[in-house]
N, C-alpha and C positions, 0 to 999 in steps of 0.2 A: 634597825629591826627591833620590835621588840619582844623579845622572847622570853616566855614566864618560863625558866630555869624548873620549877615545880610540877610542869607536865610535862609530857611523855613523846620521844619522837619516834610519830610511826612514819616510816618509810613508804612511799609508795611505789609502784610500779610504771614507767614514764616509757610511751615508743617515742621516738625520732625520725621524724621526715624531712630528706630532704629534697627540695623539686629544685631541678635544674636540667634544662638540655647540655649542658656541658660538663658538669663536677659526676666524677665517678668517686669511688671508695679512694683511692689513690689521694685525692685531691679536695673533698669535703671537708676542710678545713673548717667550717662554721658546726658544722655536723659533731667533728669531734672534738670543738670548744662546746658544745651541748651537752655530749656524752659524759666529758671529764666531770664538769658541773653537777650533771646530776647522779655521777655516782661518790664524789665530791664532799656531796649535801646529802650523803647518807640513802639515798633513793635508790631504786634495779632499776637498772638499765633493760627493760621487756622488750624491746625490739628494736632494729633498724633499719634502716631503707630509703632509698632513691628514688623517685618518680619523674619521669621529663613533667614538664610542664601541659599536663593532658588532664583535662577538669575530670573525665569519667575516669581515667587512670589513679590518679590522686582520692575520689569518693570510695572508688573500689577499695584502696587501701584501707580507706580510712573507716569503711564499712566494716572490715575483716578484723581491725585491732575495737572500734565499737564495739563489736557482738563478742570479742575473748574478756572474759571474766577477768582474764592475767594483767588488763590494763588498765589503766584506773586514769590515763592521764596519757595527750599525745601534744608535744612541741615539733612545728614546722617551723623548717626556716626556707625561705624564698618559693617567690611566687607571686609577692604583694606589692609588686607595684606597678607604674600606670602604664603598661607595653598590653599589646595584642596579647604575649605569650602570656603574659602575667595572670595566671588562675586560680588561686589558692583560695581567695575569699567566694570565689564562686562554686569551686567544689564544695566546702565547707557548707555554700549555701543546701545544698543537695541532702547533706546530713544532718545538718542541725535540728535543734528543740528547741533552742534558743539560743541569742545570743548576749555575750557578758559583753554589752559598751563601751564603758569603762575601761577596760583593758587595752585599746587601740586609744584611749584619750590618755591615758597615762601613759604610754610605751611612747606618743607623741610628746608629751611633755617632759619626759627623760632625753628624750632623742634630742630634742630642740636645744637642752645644753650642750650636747655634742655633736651634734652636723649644722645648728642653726635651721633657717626656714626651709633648707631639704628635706624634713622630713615631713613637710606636706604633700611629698610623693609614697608616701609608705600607706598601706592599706590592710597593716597588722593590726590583727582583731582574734577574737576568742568565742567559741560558742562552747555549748553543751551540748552534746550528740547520743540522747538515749542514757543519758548517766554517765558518757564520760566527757572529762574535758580536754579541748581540743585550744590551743592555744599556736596562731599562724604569725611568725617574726620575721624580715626583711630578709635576706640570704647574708647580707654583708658581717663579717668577724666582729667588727665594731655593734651592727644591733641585735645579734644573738647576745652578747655580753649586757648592753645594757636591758633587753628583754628580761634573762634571769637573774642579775644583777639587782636591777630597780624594783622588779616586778615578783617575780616567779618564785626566787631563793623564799623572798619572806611566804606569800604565798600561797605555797607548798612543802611551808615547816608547821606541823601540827601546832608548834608548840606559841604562833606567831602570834599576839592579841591586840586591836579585842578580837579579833577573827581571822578565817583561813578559809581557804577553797576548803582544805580537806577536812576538817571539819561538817564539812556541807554533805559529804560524799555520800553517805549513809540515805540523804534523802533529796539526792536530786531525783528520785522516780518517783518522788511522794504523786501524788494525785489529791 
């Protein structure tokens, strides 16, 4: 990471999703290697939550943390990959404004040191949803870690150069 020591860390405000027919609070273990992280790295923790694997259930969500000013920034884990149940890139479709590419080619290319060619079932990607960002990662402990790890930690450190999501935040509604 490279972090110019001479700017300023501002903290953002991060929800947590997690979609799964089966992980309650009890047992979201991916969930709360997210949580630790991102309050960890200096960040609020602005919400949490559960969603089965239900594409309107999941937009609904993700519509309600969108339109709260309090969030600046939303990490899903599970949902992303190739089953029937598997809905997360399609709800995300529903919301989006655009989407960050890159961030599913990178999360892939992380992954690949550590699962090998399995992670040509992952279907973790990132958009922006109305100004905020929405970033969706594999449910498993191992790619929540390398998600925030590879990705996210620097990403969502102001202080990260030459550049940073937040950085950006001020005018993803430019027109």
């Amino acid at each position: 990471m490279a972090i110019d020591t001479a700017r300023t860390f501002k903290p953002i405000n991060i929800a947590l999703l997690t979609v799964s027919d089966t992980r309650g609070p009890e047992d979201d273990t991916s969930g709360d290697i997210l949580a630790e992280r991102v309050k960890g790295a200096g960040h609020h923790l602005a919400a949490r939550a559960i969603e089965k694997d239900d594409a309107g259930r999941i937009a609904s969500r993700l519509n309600n943390w969108i339109d709260d000013r309090n969030v600046d920034a939303v990490v899903i884990t599970g949902g992303t990959g190739l089953t029937g149940r598997d809905v997360t890139p399609e709800a995300l479709d529903r919301v989006k404004t655009r989407d960050i590419p890159g961030f599913g080619e990178l999360f892939r290319l992380i992954s690949f040191k550590t699962i090998g060619t399995s992670t040509i079932q992952s279907r973790a990607c990132a958009v922006v949803a109305r100004g905020t960002y929405i970033f969706a990662l594999p449910g498993s402990n191992g790619a929540v870690k390398d998600g925030w790890d590879g990705i996210l930690a620097e990403q969502l450190d102001s202080r990260n150069r030459p550049c940073n999501f937040v950085e950006l935040m001020p005018r993803l509604l430019e027109k």
